[in-house]
C-alpha positions in Angstrom: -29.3 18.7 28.6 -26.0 17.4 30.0 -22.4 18.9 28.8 -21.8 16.1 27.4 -24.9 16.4 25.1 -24.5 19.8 24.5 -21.0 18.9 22.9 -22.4 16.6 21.2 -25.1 18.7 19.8 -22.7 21.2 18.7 -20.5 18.8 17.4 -23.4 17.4 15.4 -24.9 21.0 13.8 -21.1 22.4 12.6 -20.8 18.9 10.9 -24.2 19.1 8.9 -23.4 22.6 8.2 -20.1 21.8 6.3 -21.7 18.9 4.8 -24.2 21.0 2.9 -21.7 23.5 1.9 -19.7 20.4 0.7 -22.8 19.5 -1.0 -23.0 23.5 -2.5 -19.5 23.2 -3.5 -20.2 20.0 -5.4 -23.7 20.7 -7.2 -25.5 18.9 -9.0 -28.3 19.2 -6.1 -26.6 15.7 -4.6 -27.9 14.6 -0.6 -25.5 12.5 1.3 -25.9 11.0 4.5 -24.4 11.3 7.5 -23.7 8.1 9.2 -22.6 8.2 13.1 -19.2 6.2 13.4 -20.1 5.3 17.3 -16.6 2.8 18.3 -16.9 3.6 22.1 -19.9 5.7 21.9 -22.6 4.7 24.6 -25.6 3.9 23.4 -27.4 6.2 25.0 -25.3 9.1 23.7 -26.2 7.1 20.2 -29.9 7.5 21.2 -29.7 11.3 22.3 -27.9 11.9 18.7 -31.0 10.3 17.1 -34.2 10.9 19.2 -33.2 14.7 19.7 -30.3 15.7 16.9 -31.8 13.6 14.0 -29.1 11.1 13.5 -30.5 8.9 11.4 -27.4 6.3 10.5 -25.0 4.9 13.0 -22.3 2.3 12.5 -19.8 0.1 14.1 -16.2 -1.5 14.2 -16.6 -4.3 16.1 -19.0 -7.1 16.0 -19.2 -7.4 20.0 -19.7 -3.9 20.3 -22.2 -4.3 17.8 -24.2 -6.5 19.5 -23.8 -5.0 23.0 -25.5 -1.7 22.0 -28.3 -3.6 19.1 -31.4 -3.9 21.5 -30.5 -0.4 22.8 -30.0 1.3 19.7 -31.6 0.1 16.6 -35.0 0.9 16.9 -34.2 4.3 17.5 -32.2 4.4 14.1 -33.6 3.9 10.6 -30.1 2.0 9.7 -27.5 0.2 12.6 -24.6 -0.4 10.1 -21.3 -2.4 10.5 -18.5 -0.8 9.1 -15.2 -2.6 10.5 -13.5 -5.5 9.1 -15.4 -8.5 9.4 -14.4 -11.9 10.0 -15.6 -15.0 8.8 -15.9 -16.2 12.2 -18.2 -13.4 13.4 -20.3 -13.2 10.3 -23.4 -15.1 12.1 -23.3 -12.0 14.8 -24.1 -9.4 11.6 -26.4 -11.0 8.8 -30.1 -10.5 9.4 -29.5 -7.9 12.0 -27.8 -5.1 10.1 -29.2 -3.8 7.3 -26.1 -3.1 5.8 -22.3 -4.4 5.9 -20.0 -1.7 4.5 -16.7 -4.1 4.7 -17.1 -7.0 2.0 -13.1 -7.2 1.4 -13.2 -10.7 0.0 -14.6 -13.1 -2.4 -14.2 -15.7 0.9 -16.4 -13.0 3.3 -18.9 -12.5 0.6 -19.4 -16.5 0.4 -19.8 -17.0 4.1 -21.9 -13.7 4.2 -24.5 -15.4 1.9 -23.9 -19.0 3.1 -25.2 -17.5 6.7 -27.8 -15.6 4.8 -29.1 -18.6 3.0 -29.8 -20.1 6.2 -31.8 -16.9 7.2 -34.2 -17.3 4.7 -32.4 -12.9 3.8 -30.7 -11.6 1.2 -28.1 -8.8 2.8 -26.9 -5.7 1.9 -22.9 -5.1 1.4 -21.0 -2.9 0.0 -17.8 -4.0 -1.5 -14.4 -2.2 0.3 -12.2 -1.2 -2.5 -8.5 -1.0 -1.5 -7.9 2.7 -3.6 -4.1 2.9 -3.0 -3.1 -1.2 -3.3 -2.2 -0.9 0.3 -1.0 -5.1 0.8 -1.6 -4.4 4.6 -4.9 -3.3 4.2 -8.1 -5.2 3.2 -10.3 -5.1 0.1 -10.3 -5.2 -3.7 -8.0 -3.3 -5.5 -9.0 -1.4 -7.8 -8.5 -3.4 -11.1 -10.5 -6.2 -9.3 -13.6 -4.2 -8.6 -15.4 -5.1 -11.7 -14.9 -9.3 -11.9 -15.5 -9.0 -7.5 -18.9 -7.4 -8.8 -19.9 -10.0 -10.9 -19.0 -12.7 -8.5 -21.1 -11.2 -5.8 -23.9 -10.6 -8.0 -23.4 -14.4 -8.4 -24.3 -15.1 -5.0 -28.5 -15.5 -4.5 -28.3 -13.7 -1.0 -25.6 -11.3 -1.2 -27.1 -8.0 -2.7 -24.3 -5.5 -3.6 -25.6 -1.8 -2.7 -22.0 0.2 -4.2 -18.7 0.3 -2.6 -17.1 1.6 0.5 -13.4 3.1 0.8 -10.9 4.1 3.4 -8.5 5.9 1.7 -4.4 6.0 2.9 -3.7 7.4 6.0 -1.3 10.3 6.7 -0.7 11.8 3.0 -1.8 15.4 1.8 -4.5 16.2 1.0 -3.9 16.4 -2.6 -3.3 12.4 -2.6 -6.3 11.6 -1.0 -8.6 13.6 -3.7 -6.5 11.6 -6.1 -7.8 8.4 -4.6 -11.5 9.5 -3.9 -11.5 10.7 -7.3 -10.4 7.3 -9.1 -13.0 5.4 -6.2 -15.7 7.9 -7.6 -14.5 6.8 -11.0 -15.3 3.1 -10.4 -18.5 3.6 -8.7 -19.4 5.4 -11.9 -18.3 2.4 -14.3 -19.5 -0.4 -11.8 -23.0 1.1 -10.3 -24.4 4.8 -12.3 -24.0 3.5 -15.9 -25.9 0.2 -15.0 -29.3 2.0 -13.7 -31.5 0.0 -11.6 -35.0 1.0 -10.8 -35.1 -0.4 -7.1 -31.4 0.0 -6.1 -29.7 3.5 -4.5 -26.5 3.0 -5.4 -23.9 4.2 -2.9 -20.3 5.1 -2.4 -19.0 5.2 1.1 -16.0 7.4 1.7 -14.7 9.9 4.0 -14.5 10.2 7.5 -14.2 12.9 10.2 -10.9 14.4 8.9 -11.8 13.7 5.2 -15.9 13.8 4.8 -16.0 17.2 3.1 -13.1 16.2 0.6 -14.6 12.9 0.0 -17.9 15.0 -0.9 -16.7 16.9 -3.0 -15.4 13.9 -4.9 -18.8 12.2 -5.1 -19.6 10.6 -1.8 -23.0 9.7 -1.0 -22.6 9.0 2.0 -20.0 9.7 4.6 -18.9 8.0 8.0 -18.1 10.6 10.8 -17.5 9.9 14.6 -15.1 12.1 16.7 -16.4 15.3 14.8 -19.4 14.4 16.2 -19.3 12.5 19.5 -15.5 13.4 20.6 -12.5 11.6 21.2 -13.2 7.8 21.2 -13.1 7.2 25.3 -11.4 3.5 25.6 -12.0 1.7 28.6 
């Protein structure tokens, strides 16, 4: 085992250990998984994670990226997410290749997704991003629009909406960001739980490395985590 790995190894047992006492803390004898946010990750440090760590999800930021590491990585995981802001342009790079697309910001990206999927002969998976704190530079749906972008997706014949993913603000206390994990939770509840589906795993995607126990505690299932796991992102 290199250094490197080692790290990464270490790295990769402290963060399932605080996500099960998250998961204690919270109760209700919830499982949330842990998805590998790998911008800049190698692949091969991807496949170490997996193969020998047990890294079962990994996502990316960039559609390029995305590509790059597909053939290397995928069959190795048992889901190769995307998880960055998606263009319309780039959609063709994503559907039918990754299971499922974590950053459906817009009624206009949801269209192309399925018009692309169409063509595919697929129906793909997305989670809707919500915009929790209205933030105008930011994408996604705010939160009052969560309910009629729901519909409208569910519109689509190749779109299949899986939950909702958020970022939450960056920079503010602590205390804030429970706030808006708490009203995300609120609307998965009224959008996803109280409409039971006997195939469908609903899911609510929220929390990252500084954030994942927080957003656990406030009724993630499942979290994104990459430089408590893999480091530092190393940019070329």
């Amino acid at each position: 085992m290199t250094e490197r790995q080692a790290v990464i190894r270490d790295n990769f047992l402290s963060v399932c250990e605080n996500i099960a006492e998250a998961e204690r803390r919270r109760g209700e004898g919830v499982k949330v998984s842990l998805l590998g946010a790998t911008k800049t990750v190698p692949a091969e440090e991807i496949v170490f994670a997996a193969d020998e760590l047990g890294l079962r999800l990994a996502g990316e930021n960039r559609v390029q990226e995305f590509s790059e590491k597909y053939d290397a990585v995928s069959s190795h995981l048992d889901g190769y997410h995307f998880i960055g802001h998606l263009q319309t342009n780039k959609v063709r790079g994503i559907v039918g290749r990754c299971p499922l697309i974590h950053s459906a910001s817009s009624m206009r990206l949801i269209s192309e997704i399925d018009r692309v999927a169409k063509k595919c002969g697929i129906v793909q998976d997305v989670l809707l991003e919500v915009n929790c704190a209205r933030e105008e530079a930011k994408s996604g749906f705010f939160p009052e629009q969560v309910a009629e972008a729901v519909a409208a997706a569910e519109a689509f014949g190749s779109v299949n909406v899986r939950g909702i993913m958020t970022m939450g603000p960056a920079g503010v206390e602590k205390s804030v960001l429970r706030k808006y994990f708490r009203e995300t939770y609120s609307i998965f509840i009224d959008n996803f739980e109280k409409k039971p589906h006997n195939i469908r795993e609903y899911i609510l995607s929220m929390g990252m490395s500084d954030s994942y126990e927080l957003a656990i505690e406030e009724g993630a299932t499942l979290v994104r985590v990459g430089s408590a796991v893999f480091g530092r992102r190393q940019y070329p």
